[in-house]
C-alpha positions in Angstrom: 5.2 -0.5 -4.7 7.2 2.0 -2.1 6.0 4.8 -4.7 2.7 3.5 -4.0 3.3 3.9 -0.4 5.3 6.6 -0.7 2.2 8.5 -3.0 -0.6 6.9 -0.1 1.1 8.5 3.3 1.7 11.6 1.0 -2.2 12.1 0.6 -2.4 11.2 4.3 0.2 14.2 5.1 -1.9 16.6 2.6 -5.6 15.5 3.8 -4.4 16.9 7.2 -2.7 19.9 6.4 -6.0 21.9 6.4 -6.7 20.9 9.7 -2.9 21.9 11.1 -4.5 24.7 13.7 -7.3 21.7 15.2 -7.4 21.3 19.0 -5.7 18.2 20.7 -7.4 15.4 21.6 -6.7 13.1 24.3 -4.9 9.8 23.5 -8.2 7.9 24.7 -10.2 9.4 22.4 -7.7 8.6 19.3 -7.6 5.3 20.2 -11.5 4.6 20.9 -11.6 6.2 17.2 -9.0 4.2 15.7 -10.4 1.2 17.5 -13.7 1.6 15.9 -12.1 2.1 12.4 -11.1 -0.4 13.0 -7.5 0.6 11.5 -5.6 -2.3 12.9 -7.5 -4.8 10.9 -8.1 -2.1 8.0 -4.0 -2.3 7.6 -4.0 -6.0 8.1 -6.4 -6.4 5.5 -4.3 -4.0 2.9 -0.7 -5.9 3.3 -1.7 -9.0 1.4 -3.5 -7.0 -1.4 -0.5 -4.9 -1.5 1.9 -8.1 -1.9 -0.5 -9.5 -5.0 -0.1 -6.1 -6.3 3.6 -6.5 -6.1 3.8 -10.3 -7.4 1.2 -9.4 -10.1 3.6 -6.3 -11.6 6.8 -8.5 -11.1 4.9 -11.5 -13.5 3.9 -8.7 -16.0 6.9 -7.2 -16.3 8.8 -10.4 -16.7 6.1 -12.0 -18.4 8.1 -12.0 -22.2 11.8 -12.7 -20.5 12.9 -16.3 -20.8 14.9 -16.2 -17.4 16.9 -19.0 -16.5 15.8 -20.9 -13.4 19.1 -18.5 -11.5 17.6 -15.4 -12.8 13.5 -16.4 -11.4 15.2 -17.7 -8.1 17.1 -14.1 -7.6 13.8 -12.3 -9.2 11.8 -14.0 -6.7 14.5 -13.4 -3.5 14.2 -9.8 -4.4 10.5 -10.0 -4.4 10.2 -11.7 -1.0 12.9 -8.8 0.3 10.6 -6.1 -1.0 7.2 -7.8 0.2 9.4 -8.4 4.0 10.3 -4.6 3.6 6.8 -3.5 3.1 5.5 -5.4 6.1 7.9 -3.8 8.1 7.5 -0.5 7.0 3.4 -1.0 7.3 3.7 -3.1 10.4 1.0 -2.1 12.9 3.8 -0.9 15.8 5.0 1.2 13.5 2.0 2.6 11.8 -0.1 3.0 15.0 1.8 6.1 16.3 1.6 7.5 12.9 -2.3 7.3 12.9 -2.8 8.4 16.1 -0.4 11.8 15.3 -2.4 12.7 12.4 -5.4 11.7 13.8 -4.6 14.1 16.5 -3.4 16.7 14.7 -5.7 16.6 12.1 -8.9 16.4 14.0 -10.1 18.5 17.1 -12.0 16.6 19.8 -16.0 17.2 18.7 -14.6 15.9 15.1 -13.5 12.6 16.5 -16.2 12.2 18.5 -18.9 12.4 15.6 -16.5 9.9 14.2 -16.9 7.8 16.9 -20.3 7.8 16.2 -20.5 7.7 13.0 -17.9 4.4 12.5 -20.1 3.0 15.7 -23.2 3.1 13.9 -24.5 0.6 11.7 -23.6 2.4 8.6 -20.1 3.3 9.8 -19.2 -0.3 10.2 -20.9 -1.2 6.9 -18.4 1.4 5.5 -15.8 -0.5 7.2 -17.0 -4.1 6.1 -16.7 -2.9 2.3 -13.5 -0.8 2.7 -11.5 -4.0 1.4 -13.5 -4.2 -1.4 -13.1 -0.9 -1.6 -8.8 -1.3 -1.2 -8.8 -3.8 -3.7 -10.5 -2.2 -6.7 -8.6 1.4 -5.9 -5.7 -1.0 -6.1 -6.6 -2.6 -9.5 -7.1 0.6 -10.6 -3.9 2.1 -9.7 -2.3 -1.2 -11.2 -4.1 -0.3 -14.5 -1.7 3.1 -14.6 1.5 1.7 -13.1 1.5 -1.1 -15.4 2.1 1.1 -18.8 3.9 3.2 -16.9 6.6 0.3 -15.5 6.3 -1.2 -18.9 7.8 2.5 -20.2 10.3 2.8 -18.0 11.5 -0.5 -19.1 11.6 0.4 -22.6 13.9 3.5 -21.4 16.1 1.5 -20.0 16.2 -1.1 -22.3 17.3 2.1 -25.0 19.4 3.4 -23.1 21.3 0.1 -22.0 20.4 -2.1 -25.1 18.4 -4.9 -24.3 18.6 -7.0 -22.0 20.2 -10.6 -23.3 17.8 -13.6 -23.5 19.1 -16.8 -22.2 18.6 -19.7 -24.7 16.0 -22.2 -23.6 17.6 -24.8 -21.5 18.7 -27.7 -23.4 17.6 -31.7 -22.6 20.6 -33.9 -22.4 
């Protein structure tokens, strides 16, 4: 999942490297544009999606192990570290500066203001209302690579470390 991130603010950083030379605009304007994205709630709405991602690739991935009730308490500590970690990372105090930066670098002032209009219109906020729909099936779709991907990667290691032991069933006394 941090590629995922990793890969997402590295398309951010590329989509505004064309625009490098664009006039400033005010921090007022940024914000009235962010504020009609709408890209508090937008980010909000992507964090839960991005942890069923995560839980859904953890139960695929483990889906043929027998773990022992240890082994599924520790896999599932290490998944709640890594869902805390991504909330941190994607928290909005932290992420808001980072909008508003590329926003502002990326955009000159008569850009953001058509975008103010055009988010402010009815058809702008429909655009907004379906972006989580929107989220979810890029997600899926994403999913739908990583998944034979993470399942190679496990076969590498497996080869190259042998495989990983299966614990017997537990036995009833």
């Amino acid at each position: 999942m941090k590629r995922f991130a990793i890969a997402l603010s590295g398309l951010l950083l590329c989509l505004s490297a064309p625009a490098a030379l664009a006039q400033d605009a005010s921090d007022a304007r940024v914000d009235q544009l962010l504020e009609v994205m709408r890209a508090r709630q937008t980010l909000d709405a992507v964090l839960p999606q991005v942890e069923a991602s995560q839980r859904q690739m953890v139960q695929q991935m483990s889906a043929a192990k027998s773990l022992t009730p240890e082994q599924q308490a520790q896999l599932d500590r290490l998944l709640q570290k890594s869902m805390d970690n991504v909330r941190q990372v994607l928290a909005w105090d932290k992420m808001e500066p980072v909008y508003r930066d590329i926003y502002r670098r990326t955009f000159t002032a008569e850009d953001m203001d058509a975008m103010i209009g055009f988010y402010g219109s009815p058809a702008g906020q429909k655009l907004l209302d379906k972006m989580p729909q929107l989220m979810q099936n890029t997600m899926a779709g994403v999913q739908k690579l990583l998944v034979p991907m993470l399942e190679d990667m496990q076969r590498d290691i497996e080869s190259e470390l042998g495989p990983l032991p299966v614990p017997p069933p537990p036995t009833e006394e």
